[in-house]
C-alpha positions in Angstrom: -90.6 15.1 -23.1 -89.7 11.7 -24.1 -86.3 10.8 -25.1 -86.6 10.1 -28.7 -83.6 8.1 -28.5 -85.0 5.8 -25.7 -88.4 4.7 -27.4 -90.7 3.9 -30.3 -93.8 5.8 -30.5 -96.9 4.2 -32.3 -100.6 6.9 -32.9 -103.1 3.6 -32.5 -106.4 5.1 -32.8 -107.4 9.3 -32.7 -110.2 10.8 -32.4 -109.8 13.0 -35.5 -110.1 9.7 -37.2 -114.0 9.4 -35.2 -112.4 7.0 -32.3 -113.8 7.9 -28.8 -110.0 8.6 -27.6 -106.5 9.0 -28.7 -104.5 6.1 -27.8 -100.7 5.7 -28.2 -98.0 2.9 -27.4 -94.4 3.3 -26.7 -91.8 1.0 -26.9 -88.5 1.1 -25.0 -85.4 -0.7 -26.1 -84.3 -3.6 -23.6 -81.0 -2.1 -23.4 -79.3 0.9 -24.7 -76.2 1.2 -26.7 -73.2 2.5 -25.3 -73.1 5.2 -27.9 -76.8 6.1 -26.3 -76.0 5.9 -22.7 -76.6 8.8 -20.4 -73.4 11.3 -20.0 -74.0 11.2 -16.6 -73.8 7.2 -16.1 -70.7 6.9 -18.2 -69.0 9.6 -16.1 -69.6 7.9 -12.7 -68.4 4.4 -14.3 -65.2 5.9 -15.5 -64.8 7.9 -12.0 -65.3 4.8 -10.1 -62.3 2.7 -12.2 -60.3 5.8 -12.2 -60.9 5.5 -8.0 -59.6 1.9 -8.1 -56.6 2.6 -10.3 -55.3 5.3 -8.0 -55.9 3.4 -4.9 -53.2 0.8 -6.6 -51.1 3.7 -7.7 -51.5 5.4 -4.0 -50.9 1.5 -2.8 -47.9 1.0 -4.7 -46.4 4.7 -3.7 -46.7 3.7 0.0 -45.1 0.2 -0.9 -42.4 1.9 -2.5 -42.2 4.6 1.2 -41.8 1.6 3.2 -39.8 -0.6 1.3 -37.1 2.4 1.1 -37.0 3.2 4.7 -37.1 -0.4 6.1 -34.2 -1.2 7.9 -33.0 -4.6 7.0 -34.3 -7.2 4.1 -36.5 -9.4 6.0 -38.8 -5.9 6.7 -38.5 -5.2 2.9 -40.2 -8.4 1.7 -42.7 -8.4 4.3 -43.8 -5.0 3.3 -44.1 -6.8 -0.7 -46.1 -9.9 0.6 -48.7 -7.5 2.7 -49.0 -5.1 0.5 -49.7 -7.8 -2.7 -52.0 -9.9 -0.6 -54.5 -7.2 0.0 -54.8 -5.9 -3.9 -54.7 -9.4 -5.3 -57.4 -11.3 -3.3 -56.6 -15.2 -2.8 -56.1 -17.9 0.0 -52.8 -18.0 0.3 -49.7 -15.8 -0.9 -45.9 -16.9 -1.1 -43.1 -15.0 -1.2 -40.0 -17.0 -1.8 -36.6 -14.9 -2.7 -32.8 -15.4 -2.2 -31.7 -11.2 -1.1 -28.2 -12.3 -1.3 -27.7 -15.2 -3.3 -27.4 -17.4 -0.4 -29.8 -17.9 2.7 -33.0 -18.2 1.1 -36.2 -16.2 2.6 -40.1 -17.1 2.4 -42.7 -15.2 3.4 -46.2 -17.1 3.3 -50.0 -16.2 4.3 -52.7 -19.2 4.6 -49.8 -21.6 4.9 -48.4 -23.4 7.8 -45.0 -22.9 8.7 -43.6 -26.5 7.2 -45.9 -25.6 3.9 -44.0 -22.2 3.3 -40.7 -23.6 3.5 -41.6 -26.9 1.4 -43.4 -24.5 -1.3 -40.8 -22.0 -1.0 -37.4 -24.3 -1.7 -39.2 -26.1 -4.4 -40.2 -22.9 -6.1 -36.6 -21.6 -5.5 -35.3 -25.2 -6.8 -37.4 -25.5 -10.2 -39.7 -22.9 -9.9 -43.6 -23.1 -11.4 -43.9 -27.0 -11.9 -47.0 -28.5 -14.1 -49.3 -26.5 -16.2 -51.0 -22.8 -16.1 -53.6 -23.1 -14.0 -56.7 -20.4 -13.5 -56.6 -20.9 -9.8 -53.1 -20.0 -9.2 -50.6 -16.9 -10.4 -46.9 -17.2 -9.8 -44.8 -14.5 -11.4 -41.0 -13.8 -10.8 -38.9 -11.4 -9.3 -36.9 -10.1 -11.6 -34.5 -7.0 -12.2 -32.5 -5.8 -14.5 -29.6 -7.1 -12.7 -30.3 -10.6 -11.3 -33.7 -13.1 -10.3 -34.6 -12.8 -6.7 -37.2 -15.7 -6.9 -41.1 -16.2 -6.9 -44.2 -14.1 -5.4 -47.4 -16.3 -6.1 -51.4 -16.2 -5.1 -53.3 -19.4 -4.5 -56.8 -20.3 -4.5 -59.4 -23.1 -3.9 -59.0 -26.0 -6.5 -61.8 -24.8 -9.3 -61.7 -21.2 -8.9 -60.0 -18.1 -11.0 -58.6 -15.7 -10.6 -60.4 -12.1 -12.0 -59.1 -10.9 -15.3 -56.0 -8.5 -14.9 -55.2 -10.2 -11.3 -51.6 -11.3 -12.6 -50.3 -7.7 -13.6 -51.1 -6.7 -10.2 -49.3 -9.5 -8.9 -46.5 -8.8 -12.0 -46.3 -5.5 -10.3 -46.1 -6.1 -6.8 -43.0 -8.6 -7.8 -41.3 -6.2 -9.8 -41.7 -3.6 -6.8 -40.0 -6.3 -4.7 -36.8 -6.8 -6.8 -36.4 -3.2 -7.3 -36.6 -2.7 -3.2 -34.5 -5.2 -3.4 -31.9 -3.6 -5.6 -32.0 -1.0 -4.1 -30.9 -2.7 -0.9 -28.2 -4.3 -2.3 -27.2 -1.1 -3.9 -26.8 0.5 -0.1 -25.3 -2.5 1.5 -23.0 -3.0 -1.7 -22.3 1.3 -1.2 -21.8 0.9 2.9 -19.4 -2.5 1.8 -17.3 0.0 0.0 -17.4 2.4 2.0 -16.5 0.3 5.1 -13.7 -1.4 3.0 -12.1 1.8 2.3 -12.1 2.6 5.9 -10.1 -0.6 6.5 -7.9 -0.4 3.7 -7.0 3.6 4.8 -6.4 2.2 8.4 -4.1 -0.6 7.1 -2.4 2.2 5.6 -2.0 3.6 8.1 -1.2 1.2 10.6 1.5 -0.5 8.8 3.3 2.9 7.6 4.3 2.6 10.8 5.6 -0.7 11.4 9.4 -1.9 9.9 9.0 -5.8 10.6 7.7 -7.8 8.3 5.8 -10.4 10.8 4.4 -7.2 11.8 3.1 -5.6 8.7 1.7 -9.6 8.1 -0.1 -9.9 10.3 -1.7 -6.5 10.0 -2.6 -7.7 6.9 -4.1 -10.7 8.1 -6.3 -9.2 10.9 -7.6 -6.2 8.1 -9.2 -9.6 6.0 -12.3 -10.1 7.5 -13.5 -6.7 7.4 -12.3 -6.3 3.7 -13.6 -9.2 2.2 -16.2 -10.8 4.7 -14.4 -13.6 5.2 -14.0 -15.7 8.6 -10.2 -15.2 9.4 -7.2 -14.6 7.4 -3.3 -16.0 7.1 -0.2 -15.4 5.4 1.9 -17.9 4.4 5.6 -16.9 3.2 7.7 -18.0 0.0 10.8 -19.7 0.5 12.5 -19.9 -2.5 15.1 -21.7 -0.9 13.7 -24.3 0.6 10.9 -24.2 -2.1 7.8 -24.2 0.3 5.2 -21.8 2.3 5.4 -21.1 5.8 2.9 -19.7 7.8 3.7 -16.1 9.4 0.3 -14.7 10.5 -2.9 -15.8 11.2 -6.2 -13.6 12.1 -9.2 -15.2 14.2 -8.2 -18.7 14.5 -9.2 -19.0 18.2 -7.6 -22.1 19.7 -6.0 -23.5 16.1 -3.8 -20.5 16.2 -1.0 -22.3 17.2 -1.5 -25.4 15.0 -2.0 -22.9 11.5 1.3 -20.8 12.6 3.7 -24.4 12.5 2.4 -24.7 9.1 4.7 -25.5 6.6 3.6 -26.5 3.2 6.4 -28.3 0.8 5.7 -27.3 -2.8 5.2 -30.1 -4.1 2.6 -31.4 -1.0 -0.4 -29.6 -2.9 -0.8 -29.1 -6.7 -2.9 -26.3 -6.3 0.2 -23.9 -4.5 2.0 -25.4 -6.7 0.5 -24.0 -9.9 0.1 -21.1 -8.1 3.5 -20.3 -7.2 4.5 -21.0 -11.2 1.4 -18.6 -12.7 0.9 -16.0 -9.5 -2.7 -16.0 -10.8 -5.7 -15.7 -8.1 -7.5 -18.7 -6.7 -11.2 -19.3 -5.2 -12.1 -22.6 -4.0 -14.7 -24.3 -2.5 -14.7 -27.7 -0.5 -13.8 -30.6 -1.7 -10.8 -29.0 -3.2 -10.0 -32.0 -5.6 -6.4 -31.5 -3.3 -6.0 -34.0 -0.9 -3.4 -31.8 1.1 -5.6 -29.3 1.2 -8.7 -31.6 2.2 -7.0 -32.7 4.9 -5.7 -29.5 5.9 -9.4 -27.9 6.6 -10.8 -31.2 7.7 -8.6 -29.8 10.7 -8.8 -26.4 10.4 -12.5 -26.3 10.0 -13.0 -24.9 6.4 -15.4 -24.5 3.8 -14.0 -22.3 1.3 -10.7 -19.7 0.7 -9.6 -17.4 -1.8 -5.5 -17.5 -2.5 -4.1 -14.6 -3.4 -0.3 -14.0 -4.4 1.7 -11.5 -3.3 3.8 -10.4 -5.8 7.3 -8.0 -5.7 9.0 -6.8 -8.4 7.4 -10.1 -10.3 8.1 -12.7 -7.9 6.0 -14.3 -5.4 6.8 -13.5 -1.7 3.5 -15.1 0.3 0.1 -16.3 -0.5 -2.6 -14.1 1.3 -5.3 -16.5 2.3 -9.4 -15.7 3.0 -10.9 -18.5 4.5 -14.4 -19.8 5.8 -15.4 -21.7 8.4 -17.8 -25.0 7.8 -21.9 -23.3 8.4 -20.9 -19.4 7.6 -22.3 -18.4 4.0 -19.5 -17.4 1.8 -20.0 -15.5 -1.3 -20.8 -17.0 -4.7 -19.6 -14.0 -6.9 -16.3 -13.8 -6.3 -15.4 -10.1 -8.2 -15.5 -7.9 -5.6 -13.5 -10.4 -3.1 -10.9 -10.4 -5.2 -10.7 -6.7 -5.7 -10.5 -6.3 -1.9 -7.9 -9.1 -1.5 -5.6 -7.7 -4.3 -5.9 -4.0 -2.9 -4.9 -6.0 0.1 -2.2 -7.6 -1.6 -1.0 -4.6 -3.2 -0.4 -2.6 0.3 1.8 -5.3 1.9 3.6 -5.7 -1.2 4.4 -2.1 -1.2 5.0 -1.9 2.8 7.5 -5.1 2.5 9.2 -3.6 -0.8 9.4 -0.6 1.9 10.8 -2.4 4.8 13.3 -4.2 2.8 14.5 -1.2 1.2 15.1 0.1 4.5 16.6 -2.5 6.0 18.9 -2.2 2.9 19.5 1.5 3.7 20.3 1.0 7.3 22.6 -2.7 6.7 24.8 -0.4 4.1 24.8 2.4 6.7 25.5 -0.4 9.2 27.7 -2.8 7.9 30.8 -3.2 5.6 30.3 -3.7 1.9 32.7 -5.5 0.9 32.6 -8.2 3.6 28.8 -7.3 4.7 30.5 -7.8 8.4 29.5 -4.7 10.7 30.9 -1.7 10.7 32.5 0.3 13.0 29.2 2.4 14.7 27.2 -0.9 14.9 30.0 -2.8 16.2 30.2 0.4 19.3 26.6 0.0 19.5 26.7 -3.1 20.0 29.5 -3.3 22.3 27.9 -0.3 24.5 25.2 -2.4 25.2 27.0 -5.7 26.1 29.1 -3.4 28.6 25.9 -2.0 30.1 24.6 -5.5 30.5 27.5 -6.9 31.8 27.4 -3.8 35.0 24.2 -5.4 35.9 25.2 -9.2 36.3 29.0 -9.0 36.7 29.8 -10.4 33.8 33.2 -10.5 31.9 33.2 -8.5 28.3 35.9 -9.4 25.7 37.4 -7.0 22.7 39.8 -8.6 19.8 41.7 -6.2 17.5 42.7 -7.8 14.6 45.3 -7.0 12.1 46.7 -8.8 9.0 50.1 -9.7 8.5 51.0 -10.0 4.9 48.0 -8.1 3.2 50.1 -5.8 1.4 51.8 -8.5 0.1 48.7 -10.2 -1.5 47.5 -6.7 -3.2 50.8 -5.8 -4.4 51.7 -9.4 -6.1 48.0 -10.4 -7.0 46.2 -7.1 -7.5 43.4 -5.3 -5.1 40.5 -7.6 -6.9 43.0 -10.6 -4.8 42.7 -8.6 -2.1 39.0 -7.9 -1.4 38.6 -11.8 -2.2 40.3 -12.8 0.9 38.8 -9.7 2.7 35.6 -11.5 2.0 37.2 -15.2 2.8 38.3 -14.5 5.9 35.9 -12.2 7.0 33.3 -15.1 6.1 35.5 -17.6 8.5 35.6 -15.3 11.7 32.1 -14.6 11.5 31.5 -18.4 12.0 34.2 -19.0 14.5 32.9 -17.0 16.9 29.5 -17.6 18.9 25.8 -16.2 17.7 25.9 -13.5 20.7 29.6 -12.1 19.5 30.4 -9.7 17.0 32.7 -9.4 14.2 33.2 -5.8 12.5 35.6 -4.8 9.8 37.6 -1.3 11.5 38.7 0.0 8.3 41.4 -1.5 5.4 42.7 -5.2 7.2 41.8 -4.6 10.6 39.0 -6.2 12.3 37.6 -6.0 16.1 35.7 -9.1 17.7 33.1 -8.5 20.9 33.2 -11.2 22.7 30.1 -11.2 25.4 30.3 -13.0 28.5 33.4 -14.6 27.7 34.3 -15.8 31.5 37.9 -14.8 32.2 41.3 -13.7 30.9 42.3 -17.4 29.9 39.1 -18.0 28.2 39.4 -14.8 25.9 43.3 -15.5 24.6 42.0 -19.0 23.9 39.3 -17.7 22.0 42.5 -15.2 20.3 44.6 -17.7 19.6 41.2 -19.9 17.7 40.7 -16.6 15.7 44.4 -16.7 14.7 44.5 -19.8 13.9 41.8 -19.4 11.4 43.7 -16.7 9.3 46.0 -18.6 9.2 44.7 -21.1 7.2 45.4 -21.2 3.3 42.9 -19.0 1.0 42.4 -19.8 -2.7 42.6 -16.5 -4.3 42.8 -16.8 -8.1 42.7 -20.2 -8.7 45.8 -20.4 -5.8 46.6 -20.9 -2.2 47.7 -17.3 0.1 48.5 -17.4 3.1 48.2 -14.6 5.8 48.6 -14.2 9.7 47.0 -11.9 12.2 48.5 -10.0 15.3 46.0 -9.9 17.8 45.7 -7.4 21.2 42.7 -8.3 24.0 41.4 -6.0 26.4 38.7 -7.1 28.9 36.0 -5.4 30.6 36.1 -3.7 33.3 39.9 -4.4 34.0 41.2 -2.5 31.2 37.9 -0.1 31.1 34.3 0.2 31.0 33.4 1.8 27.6 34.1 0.7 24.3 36.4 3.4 22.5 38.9 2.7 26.1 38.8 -1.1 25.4 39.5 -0.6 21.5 42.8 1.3 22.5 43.5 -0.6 25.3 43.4 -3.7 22.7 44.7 -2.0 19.4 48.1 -1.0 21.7 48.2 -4.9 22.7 47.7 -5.6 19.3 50.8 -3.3 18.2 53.0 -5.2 21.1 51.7 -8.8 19.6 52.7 -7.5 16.1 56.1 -5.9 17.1 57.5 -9.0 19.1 56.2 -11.6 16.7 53.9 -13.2 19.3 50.5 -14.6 19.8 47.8 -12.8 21.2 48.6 -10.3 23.3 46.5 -9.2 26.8 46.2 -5.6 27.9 48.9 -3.7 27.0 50.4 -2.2 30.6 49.6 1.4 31.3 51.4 4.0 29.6 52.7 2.0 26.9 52.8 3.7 23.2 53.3 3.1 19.8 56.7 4.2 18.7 
C-alpha cells in the first residue's frame, strides 16, 4: 500500500466512466518533512551523532587516564596537544603554556621548530593579536586558580573551521589546565611534604648542638631544600658595633671564603638598614636599587634573595638570607618562601634562645656572680687540665692565692653594697692583668686564686705575684671616694710543690698565710710541714 503521507493520488480516466482503461498518477513530494520522516532513518541519524559524541567523551576519559599518570609536565601537555589535534582537524596545532610560571613550554604540529617558539612567546607575550578569523581557533588555558597560556588550530588562509570545532578545542584547553592543576597540586603536596621532612630533621639536628655557629649553619645548609633556593647564609647582629657579620654560608663553592669575611656596616646598605629598624621580611630581585648590595652579587653571582630577620624576645639577632644564582629560575610568588623561611627562622631563634639559656645556666653554675670571675670547680677544671698538659711537654704551672688585706675594714666603715663594688673593681683589674691562657677565680668571701700556665720558672711567677699585688693596691672609688686595699699573696708551682690542683692550692694558701703573717710580698712554697697557727 502506498504511504498516504508520501504522495498525491489523481483517478485520470476509469472505465466505469466508458474509458478503455483506468489510469491513475501519483505525485511524490521532493522532500519530506522532518515531522514525516521514517522512524527508522531518524533513529540511525541520532545513533550515529550519539557514536561521535561518545568517541569525544571516551577521548577525553583517556586524556584525562594519561594526563594523571604522566610522570612529569612536559608528558602532560603532550598528551593535550595529541589528543586535541586528532578531534579538531587543522594544519597545524600550538600548545604554548607556562606550568610554573617561569620556563615557558610549546608544543607545536605542522610547525618548524623556530615557528613554535616564535608563535609560542608571542602568544605567551600578547596573546591572540588582529581579528577573529574563520581559519584559525585559539582559546586559553584557564583554571580556576591561574592562566596557563594558549592551545590554538590553524588552517590554510581561506578556509573554516566546521561549526562547533572551537568547544572541542575549549575543551581540550580546559582539560590541559586542570591536568595541570592537578600537577601543581602534587608537586605543591610532595613540596610540603619534603619541607616538613627538612624542617623535622633541622629539629632534630640542632637539638643537639650547643654552639651557635653550629646551630647557624645548620640552618643555612636546611635552606635550599626548604625554600628552593640556590644557597643560604646567616649574617649576625652586632648591636655593638651596629653591623652584620657573616657566620654561615650553605653551597657557595669557591666564594665560601670571600661571603664568610663579610661584614656589612649598617649604614653601607639602606635596605638592612630599614630592615634592622622594622624586622619586617624582604624579597628582592636584581637590580636591587642598593648599590651595596649590587655590587655585593655582581661578585657573589646573584639574581635574587629573600631577607628574613631573626627575631628573639623582639630584637633582631641575624638576617637569614635565600639567595639565587644569575640563570636558575627563582619563584615569582613569594608566599610559600616566606612561610618556609620564617618556620626556618622560628627554629634557630628557639635553638639560640636555647643555647643561651644554657650557657647562662652553666656560666652561673660556673662562675661567680658577683664578680662573673670563675668559680672554684671551673677554676680546678681548668687547672687539672693545664697540669695534664704541662706532664706532656715539661712545662712550668703557676698557682696565686690571693687574700685581701683591709676588706673588713671597707664593709664595716662603708657598708657591704662598698664592698661587693670593689669585689667587682678589682676582680675586673686582675682579670686583665693576667694573660688570655691564665685564670682568675673568686675562692669564696676576698680570696682569689690565679692559674698561671706555662709561666717559665720560679722568678717569673713571683714577678707575675708581685704585678697582681701591685694592682690591688691601687686606689678604688667606692662611693664617690678613694679605698685602698692590699693583698698577701702565696705561690706554689707545678710539679715542685705537687702535681694536682687541690696540693698546689694548699701548698699556696699556707704561703699565702706566711706572706700575710710577716708582712711581706709574695711568698713561694711554704717549706714542708709548715701550719697555720
Amino acid at each position: 500500500m502506498l504511504d498516504a503521507w508520501a504522495r498525491r493520488l489523481h483517478h485520470t480516466a476509469c472505465q466505469v466512466d466508458g474509458a478503455a482503461e483506468c489510469r491513475y498518477e501519483v505525485v511524490w513530494q521532493a522532500r519530506r518533512p522532518w515531522w514525516a520522516r521514517p522512524l527508522r532513518r531518524r533513529g540511525t541519524i541520532a545513533e550515529r551523532n550519539a557514536a561521535v559524541l561518545r568517541g569525544h567523551v571516551v577521548d577525553l576519559e583517556r586524556s584525562v587516564a594519561d594526563l594523571v599518570s604522566a610522570r612529569d609536565v612536559e608528558e602532560v601537555l603532550r598528551g593535550v596537544a595529541e589528543r586535541a589535534s586528532t578531534v579538531v582537524r587543522a594544519q597545524r596545532h600550538l600548545l604554548a603554556v607556562r606550568p610554573d610560571g617561569g620556563a615557558a613550554t610549546m608544543l607545536g604540529q605542522g610547525f618548524d621548530d623556530e615557528e613554535v617558539r616564535a608563535v609560542g612567546e608571542r602568544l605567551l607575550e600578547v596573546g591572540p593579536e588582529g581579528p577573529v578569523s574563520p581559519d584559525r581557533l585559539v582559546v586559553e588555558v584557564l583554571s580556576a586558580r591561574r592562566h596557563y597560556g594558549w592551545l590554538a588550530a590553524y588552517l590554510p588562509e581561506g578556509e573554516s573551521f566546521p561549526r562547533g570545532e572551537d568547544e572541542h578545542l575549549r575543551a581540550y584547553a580546559g582539560l590541559a589546565a586542570a591536568a595541570l592543576d592537578s600537577r601543581a597540586t602534587l608537586a605543591e603536596a610532595r613540596r610540603h611534604a619534603a619541607t616538613s621532612d627538612a624542617l623535622l630533621t633541622l629539629g632534630h639536628d640542632i637539638a643537639r648542638e650547643d654552639d651557635e655557629v653550629a646551630v647557624a649553619q645548620l640552618v643555612v645548609e636546611a635552606v635550599p631544600d626548604v625554600v628552593g633556593a640556590s644557597r643560604g647564609s646567616l649574617l649576625r647582629w652586632d648591636a655593638e658595633r651596629q653591623q652584620l657579620r657573616m657566620v654561615a654560608v650553605s653551597r657557595f663553592g669557591e666564594l665560601r671564603d670571600e661571603a664568610l669575611a663579610l661584614t656589612v656596616p649598617r649604614g653601607a646598605t639602606p635596605i638592612l638598614e630599614a630592615l634592622v629598624d622594622d624586622l619586617e621580611t624582604r624579597w628582592l630581585v636584581r637590580p636591587y636599587g642598593d648599590p651595596f648590595l649590587d655590587a655585593l652579587h655582581d661578585r657573589l653571582d646573584g639574581t635574587a634573595m629573600a631577607l628574613q630577620p631573626i627575631v628573639m624576645r623582639g630584637e633582631l639577632f641575624g638576617v637569614l638570607v635565600a639567595s639565587w644564582r644569575t640563570g636558575e629560575p627563582h619563584p615569582v610568588r613569594c608566599a610559600e618562601l616566606f612561610r618556609g623561611l620564617d618556620s626556618l627562622a622560628e627554629q634557630a631563634a628557639v635553638a639560640l634562645a636555647n643555647i643561651r639559656l644554657l650557657a647562662t645556666i652553666r656560666h652561673q653554675a660556673t662562675h661567680d656572680t658577683l664578680t662573673g670571675l670563675a668559680g672554684r670547680s671551673l677554676f680546678l677544671d681548668r687547672a687539672t687540665q693545664a697540669l695534664a698538659a704541662a706532664e706532656r711537654t715539661g712545662a712550668v704551672t703557676g698557682l696565686c692565692f690571693l687574700d685581701l688585706d683591709g676588706f673588713k675594714d671597707v664593709n664595716d666603715r662603708f657598708g657591704h653594697a662598698a664592698g661587693d663594688a670593689l669585689l667587682e673593681q678589682l676582680a675586673g683589674r686582675l682579670g686583665r692583668a693576667v694573660r688570655a691562657g691564665d685564670t682568675v677565680a673568686r675562692m669564696s668571701g676576698d680570696e682569689f686564686a690565679v692559674l698561671l700556665v706555662d709561666v717559665g720558672g720560679p722568678e717569673v711567677a713571683l714577678r707575675t705575684a708581685e704585678e697582681l699585688a701591685a694592682v690591688v693596691r691601687r686606689p678604688v672609688e667606692v662611693l664617690g671616694g678613694p679605698v685602698r686595699v692590699g693583698a698577701s699573696i702565696g705561690l706554689a708551682l707545678a710539679p715542685e710543690h705537687g702535681r694536682d690542683p687541690e696540693a698546689l692550692l694548699y701548698v699556696a694558701d699556707e704561703a699565702m698565710y706566711l706572706a700575710k703573717v710577716a708582712g711581706t710580698g709574695p711568698q713561694l712554697g711554704a717549706p714542708a710541714g709548715c701550719a697555720r697557727r
